[in-house]
Structures are given as C-alpha cells and as structure tokens.
Biotite code that builds the C-alpha atoms (Angstrom):
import biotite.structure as struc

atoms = struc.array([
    struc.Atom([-6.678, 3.722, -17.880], chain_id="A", res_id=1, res_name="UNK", atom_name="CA", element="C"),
    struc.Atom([-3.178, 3.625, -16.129], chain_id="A", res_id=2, res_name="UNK", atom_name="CA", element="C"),
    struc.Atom([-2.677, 5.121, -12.870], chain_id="A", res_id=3, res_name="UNK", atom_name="CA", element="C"),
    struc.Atom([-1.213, 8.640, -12.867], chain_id="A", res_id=4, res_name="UNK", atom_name="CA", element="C"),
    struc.Atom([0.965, 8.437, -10.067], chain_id="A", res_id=5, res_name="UNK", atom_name="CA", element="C"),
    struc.Atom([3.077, 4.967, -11.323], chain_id="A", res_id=6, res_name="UNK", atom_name="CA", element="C"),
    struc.Atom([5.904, 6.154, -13.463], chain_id="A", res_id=7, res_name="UNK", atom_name="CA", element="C"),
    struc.Atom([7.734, 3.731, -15.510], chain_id="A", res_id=8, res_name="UNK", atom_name="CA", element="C"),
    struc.Atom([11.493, 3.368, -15.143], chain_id="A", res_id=9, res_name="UNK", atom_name="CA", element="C"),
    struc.Atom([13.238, 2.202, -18.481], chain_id="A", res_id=10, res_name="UNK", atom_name="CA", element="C"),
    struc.Atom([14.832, -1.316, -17.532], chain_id="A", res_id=11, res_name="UNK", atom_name="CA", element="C"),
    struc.Atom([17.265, -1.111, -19.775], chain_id="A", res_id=12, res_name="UNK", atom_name="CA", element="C"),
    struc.Atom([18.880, 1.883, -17.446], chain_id="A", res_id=13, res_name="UNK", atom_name="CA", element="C"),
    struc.Atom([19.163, -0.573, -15.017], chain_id="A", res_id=14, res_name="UNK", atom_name="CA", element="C"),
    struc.Atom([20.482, -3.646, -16.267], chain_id="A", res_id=15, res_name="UNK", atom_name="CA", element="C"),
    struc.Atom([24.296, -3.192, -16.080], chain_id="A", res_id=16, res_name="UNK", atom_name="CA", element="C"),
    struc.Atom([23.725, -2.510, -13.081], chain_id="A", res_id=17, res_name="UNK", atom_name="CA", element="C"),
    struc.Atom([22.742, -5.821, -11.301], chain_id="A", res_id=18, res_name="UNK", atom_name="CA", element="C"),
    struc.Atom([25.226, -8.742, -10.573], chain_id="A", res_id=19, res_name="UNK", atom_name="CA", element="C"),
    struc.Atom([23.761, -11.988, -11.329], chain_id="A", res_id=20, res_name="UNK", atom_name="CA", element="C"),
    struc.Atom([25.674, -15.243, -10.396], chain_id="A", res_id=21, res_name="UNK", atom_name="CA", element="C"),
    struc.Atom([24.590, -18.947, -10.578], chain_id="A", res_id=22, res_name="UNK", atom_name="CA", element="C"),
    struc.Atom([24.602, -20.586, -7.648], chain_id="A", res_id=23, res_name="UNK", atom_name="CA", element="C"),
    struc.Atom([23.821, -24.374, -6.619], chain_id="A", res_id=24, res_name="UNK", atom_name="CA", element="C"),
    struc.Atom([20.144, -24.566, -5.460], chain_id="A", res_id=25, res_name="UNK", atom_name="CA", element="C"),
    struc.Atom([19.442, -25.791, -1.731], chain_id="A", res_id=26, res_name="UNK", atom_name="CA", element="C"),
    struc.Atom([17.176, -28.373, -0.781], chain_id="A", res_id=27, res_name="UNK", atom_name="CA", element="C"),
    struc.Atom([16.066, -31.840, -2.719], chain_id="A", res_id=28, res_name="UNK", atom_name="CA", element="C"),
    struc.Atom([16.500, -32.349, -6.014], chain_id="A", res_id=29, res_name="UNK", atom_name="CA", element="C"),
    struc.Atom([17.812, -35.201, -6.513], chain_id="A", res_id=30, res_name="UNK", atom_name="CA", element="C"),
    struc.Atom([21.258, -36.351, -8.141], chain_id="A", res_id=31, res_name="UNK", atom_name="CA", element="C"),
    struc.Atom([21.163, -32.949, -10.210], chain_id="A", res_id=32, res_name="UNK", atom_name="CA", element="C"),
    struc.Atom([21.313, -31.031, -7.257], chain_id="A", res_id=33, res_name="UNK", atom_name="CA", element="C"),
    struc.Atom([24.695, -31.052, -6.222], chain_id="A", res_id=34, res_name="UNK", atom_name="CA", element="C"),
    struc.Atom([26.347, -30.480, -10.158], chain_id="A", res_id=35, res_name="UNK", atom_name="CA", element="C"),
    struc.Atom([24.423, -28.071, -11.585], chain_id="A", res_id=36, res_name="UNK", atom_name="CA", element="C"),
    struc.Atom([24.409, -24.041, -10.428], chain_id="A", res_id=37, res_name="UNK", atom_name="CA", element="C"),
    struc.Atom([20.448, -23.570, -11.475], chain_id="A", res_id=38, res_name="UNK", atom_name="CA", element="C"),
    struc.Atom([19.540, -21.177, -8.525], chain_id="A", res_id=39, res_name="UNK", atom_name="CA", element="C"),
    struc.Atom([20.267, -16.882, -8.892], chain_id="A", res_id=40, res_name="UNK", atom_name="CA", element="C"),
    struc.Atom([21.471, -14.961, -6.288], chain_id="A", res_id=41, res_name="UNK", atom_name="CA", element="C"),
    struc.Atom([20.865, -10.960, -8.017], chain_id="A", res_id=42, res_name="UNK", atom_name="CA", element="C"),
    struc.Atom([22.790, -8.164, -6.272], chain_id="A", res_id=43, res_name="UNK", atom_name="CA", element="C"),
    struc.Atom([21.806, -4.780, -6.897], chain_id="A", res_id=44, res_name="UNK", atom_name="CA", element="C"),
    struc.Atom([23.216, -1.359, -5.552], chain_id="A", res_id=45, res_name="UNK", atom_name="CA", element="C"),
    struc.Atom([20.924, 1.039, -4.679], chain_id="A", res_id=46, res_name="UNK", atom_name="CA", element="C"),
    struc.Atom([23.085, 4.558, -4.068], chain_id="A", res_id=47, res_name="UNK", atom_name="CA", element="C"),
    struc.Atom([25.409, 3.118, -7.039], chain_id="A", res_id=48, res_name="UNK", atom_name="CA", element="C"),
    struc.Atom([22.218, 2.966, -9.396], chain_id="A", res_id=49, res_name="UNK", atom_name="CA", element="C"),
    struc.Atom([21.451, 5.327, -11.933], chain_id="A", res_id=50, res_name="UNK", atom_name="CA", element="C"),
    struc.Atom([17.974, 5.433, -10.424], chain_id="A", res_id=51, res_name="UNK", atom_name="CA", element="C"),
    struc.Atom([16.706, 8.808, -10.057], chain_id="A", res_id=52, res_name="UNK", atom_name="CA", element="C"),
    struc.Atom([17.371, 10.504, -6.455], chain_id="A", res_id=53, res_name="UNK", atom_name="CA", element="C"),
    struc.Atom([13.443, 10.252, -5.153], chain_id="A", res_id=54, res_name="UNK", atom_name="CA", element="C"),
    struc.Atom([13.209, 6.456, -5.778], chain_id="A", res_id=55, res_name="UNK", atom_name="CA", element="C"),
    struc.Atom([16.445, 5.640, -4.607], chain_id="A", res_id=56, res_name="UNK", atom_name="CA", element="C"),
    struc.Atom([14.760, 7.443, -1.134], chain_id="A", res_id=57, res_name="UNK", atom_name="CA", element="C"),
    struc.Atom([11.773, 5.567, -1.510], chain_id="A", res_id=58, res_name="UNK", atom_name="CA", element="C"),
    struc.Atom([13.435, 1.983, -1.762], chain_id="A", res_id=59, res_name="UNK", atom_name="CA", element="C"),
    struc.Atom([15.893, 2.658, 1.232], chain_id="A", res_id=60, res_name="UNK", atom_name="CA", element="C"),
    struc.Atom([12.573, 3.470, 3.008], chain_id="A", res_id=61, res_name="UNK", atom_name="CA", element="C"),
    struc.Atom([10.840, 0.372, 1.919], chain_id="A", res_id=62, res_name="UNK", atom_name="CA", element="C"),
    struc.Atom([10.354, -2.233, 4.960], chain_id="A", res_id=63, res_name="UNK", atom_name="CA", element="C"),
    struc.Atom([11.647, -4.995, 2.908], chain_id="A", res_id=64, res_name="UNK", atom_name="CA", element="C"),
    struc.Atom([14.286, -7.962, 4.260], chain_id="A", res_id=65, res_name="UNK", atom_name="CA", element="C"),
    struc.Atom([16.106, -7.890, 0.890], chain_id="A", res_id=66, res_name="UNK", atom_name="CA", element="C"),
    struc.Atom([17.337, -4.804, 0.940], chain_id="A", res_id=67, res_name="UNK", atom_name="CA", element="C"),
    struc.Atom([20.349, -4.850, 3.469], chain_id="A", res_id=68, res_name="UNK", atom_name="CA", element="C"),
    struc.Atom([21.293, -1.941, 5.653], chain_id="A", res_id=69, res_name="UNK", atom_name="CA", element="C"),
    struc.Atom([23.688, -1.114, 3.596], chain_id="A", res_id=70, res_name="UNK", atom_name="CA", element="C"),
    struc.Atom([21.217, -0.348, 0.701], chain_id="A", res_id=71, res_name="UNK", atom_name="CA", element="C"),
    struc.Atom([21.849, -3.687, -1.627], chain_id="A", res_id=72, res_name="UNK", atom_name="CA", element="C"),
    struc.Atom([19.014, -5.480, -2.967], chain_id="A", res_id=73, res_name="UNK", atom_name="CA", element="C"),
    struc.Atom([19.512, -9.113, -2.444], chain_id="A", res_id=74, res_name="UNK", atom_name="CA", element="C"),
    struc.Atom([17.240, -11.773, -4.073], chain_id="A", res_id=75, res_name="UNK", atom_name="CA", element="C"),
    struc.Atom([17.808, -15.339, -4.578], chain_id="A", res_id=76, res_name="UNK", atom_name="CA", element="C"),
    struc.Atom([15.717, -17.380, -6.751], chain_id="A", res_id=77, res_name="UNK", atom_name="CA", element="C"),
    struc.Atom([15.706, -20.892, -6.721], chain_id="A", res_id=78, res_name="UNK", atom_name="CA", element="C"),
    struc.Atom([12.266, -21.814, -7.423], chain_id="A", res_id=79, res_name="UNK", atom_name="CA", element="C"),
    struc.Atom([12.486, -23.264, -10.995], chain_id="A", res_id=80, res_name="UNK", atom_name="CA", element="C"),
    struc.Atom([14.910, -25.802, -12.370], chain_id="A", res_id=81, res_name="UNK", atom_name="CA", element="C"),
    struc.Atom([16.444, -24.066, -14.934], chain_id="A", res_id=82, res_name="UNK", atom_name="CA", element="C"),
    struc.Atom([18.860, -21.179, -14.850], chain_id="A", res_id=83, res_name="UNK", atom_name="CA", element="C"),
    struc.Atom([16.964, -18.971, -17.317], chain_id="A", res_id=84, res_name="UNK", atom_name="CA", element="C"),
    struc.Atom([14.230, -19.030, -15.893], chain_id="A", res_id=85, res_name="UNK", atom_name="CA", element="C"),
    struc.Atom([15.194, -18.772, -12.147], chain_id="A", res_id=86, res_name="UNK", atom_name="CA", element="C"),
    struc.Atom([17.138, -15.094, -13.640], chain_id="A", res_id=87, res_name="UNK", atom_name="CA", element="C"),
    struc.Atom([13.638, -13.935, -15.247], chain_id="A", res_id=88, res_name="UNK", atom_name="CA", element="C"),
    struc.Atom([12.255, -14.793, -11.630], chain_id="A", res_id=89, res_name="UNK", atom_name="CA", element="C"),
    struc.Atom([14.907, -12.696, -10.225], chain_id="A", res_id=90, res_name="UNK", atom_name="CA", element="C"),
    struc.Atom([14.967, -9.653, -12.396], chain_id="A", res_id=91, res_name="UNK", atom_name="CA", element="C"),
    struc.Atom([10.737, -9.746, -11.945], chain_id="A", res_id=92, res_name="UNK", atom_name="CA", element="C"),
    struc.Atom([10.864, -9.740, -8.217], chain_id="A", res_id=93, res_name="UNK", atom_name="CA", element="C"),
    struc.Atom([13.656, -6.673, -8.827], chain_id="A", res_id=94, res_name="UNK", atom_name="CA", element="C"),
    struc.Atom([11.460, -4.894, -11.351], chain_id="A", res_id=95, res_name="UNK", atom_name="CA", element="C"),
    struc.Atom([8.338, -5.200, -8.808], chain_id="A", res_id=96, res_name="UNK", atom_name="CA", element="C"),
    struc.Atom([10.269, -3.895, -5.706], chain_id="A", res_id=97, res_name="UNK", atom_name="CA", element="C"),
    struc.Atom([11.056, -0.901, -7.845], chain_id="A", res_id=98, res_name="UNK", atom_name="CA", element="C"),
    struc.Atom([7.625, -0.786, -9.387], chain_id="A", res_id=99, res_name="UNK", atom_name="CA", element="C"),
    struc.Atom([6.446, -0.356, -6.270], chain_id="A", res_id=100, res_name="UNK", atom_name="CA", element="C"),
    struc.Atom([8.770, 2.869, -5.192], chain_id="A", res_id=101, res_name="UNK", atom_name="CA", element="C"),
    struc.Atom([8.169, 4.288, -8.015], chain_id="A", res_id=102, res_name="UNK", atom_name="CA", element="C"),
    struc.Atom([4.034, 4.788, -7.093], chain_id="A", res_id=103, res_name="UNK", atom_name="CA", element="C"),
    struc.Atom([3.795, 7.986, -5.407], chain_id="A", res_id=104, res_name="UNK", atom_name="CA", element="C"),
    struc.Atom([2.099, 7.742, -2.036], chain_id="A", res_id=105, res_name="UNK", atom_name="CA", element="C"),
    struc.Atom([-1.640, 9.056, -2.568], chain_id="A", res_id=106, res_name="UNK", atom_name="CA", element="C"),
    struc.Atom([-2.082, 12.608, -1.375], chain_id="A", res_id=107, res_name="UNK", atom_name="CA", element="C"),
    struc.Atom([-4.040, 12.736, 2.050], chain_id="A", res_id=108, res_name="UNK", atom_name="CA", element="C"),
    struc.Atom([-7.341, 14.469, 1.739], chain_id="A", res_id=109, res_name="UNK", atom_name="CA", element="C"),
    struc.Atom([-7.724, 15.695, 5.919], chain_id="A", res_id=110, res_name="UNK", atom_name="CA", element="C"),
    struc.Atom([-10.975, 14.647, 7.574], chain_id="A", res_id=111, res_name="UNK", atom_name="CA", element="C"),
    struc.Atom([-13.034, 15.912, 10.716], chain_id="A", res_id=112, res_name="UNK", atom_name="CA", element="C"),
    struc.Atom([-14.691, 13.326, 12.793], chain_id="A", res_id=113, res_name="UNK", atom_name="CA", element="C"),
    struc.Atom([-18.283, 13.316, 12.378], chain_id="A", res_id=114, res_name="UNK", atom_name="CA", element="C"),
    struc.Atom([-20.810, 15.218, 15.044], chain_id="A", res_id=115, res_name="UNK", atom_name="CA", element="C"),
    struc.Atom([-21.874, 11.477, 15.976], chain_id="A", res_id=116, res_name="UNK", atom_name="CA", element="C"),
    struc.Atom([-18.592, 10.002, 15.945], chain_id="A", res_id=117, res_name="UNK", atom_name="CA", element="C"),
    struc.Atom([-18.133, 12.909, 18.862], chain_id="A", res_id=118, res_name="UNK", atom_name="CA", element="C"),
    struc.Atom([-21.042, 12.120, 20.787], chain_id="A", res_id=119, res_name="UNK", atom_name="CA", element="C"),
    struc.Atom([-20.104, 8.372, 20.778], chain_id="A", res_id=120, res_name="UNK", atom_name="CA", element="C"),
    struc.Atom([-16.655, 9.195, 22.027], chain_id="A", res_id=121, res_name="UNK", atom_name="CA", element="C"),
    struc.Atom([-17.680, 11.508, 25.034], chain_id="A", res_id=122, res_name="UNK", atom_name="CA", element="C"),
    struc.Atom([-20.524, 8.831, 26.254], chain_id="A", res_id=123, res_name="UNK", atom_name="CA", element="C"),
    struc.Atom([-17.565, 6.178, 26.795], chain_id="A", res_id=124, res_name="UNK", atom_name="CA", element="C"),
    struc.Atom([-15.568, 8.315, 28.744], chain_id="A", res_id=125, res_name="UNK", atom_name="CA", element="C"),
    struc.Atom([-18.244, 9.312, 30.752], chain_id="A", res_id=126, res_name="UNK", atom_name="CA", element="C"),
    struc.Atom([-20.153, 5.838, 31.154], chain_id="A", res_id=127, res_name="UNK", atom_name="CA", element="C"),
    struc.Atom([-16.086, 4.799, 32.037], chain_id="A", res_id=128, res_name="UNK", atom_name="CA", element="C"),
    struc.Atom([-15.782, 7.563, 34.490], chain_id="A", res_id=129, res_name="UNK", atom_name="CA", element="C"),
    struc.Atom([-18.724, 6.955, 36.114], chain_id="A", res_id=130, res_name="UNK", atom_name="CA", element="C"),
    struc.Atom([-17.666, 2.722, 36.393], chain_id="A", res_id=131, res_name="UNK", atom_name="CA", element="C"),
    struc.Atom([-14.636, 4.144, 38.186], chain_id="A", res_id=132, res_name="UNK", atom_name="CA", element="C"),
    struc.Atom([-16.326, 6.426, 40.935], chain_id="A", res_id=133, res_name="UNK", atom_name="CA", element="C"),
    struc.Atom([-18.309, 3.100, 41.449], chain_id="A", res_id=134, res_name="UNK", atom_name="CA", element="C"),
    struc.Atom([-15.554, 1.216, 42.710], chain_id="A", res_id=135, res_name="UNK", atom_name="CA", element="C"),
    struc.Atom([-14.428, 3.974, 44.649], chain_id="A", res_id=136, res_name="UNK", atom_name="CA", element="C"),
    struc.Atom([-17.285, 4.041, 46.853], chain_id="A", res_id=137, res_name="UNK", atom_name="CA", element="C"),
    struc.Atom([-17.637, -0.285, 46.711], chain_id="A", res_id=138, res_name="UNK", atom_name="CA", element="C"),
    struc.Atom([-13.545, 0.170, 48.101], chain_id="A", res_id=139, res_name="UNK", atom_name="CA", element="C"),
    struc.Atom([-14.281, 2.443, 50.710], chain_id="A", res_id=140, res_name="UNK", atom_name="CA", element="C"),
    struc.Atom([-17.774, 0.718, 52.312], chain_id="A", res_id=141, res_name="UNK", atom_name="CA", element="C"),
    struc.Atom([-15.744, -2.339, 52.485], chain_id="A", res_id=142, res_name="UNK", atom_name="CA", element="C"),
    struc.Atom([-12.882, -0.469, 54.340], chain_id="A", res_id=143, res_name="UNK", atom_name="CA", element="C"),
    struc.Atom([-15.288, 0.641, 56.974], chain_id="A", res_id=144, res_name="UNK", atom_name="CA", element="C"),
])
C-alpha cells in the first residue's frame, strides 16, 4: 500500500530546470584523471522552479548543506567513473531531496502524561529538595 501523505511530483516538470555541467573529478584516478570531465556538479533553483509553492517552503526549510542560502540545490557527484552514470547519481540524490519535501509531516495526535509518569516526576523533586535542605544544615554545623 503506498503512503497517503507522499505525493509524487512529475520529473519531467522539473528537468529543464536543472543545470548539469561536467566537471573533472578530484582525487586519484590515475592518468585519466586529469583529461576527462567524468564528475557532475547539478544546480538547481528552488524559487525559479516550477515546483508547487508548499514544497518549495518545505525544501528551503530542509536542514540540508546542499541547499545554499540563497535557495540553490547544489550536488556534485563524482562517485562513478563514467559521466552517465555520475548524472543518474545526481538527478537521484535531487529526486530524493524532493521526495522527501514532498511527505507531509504526520499530524500530531496530543498526549497527557500518565497518572504514574506524575507520581514519578513529583518524588524526584521532592527526594532532590530534600538532598538540598541536607546540605544546608551539613553547611551551617560546620560554620559553627
């Protein structure tokens, strides 16, 4: 069964959207390193997107270091050799941020703490209070 509160965006909305550019990979590699642009480095606009208004919200709010402050999703993938599949690697990771402001949070069902829960609570602060008058009276025999 799916889950009611995911709703799908059609990727195909999206897609002339994002800038993709090839960009040399970092790290070793070897002598194909340093002449072939295999590593992705996706750009996408969030306020310029077509994305409906409430997700667009929910993405800016998202505690996420590739999305700058000024609302651009930047992801660079560089984990595979090839090109094509370094963009599919890309476009998933975009996909999933997305995916995951598109859930809607779940609706909070308000609780009141239980009778013993209570009890438990007002024994601390009074076994507490009562440590503290201890050391009161310990401070002031000493004193004398």
């Amino acid at each position: 069964m799916e889950n009611p509160r995911k709703i799908t965006i059609p990727i195909s909305a999206i897609e002339n959207e994002i800038e993709i550019k090839a960009i040399r990979a970092q790290g070793s590699g070897g002598q194909n390193v340093n002449k072939v642009s295999t590593a992705i480095h996706l750009r996408f606009d969030i306020a310029a997107s077509s994305l409906p208004d409430i997700y667009k919200e929910r993405l800016l709010k998202l505690n996420d270091q590739r999305i700058t402050r000024e609302g651009v999703v930047v992801i660079k993938a560089q984990q595979y050799r090839s090109q094509e599949k370094n963009r599919e690697d890309a476009l998933r990771r975009l996909y999933e941020l997305i995916g995951r402001a598109a859930e809607s949070p779940p609706n909070r069902k308000p609780t009141q703490p239980t009778r013993s829960s209570q009890k438990k609570r007002l024994d601390s602060k009074t076994q507490r209070g009562q440590l503290k008058i201890m050391r009161k009276k310990f401070l002031s025999e000493q004193l004398s």
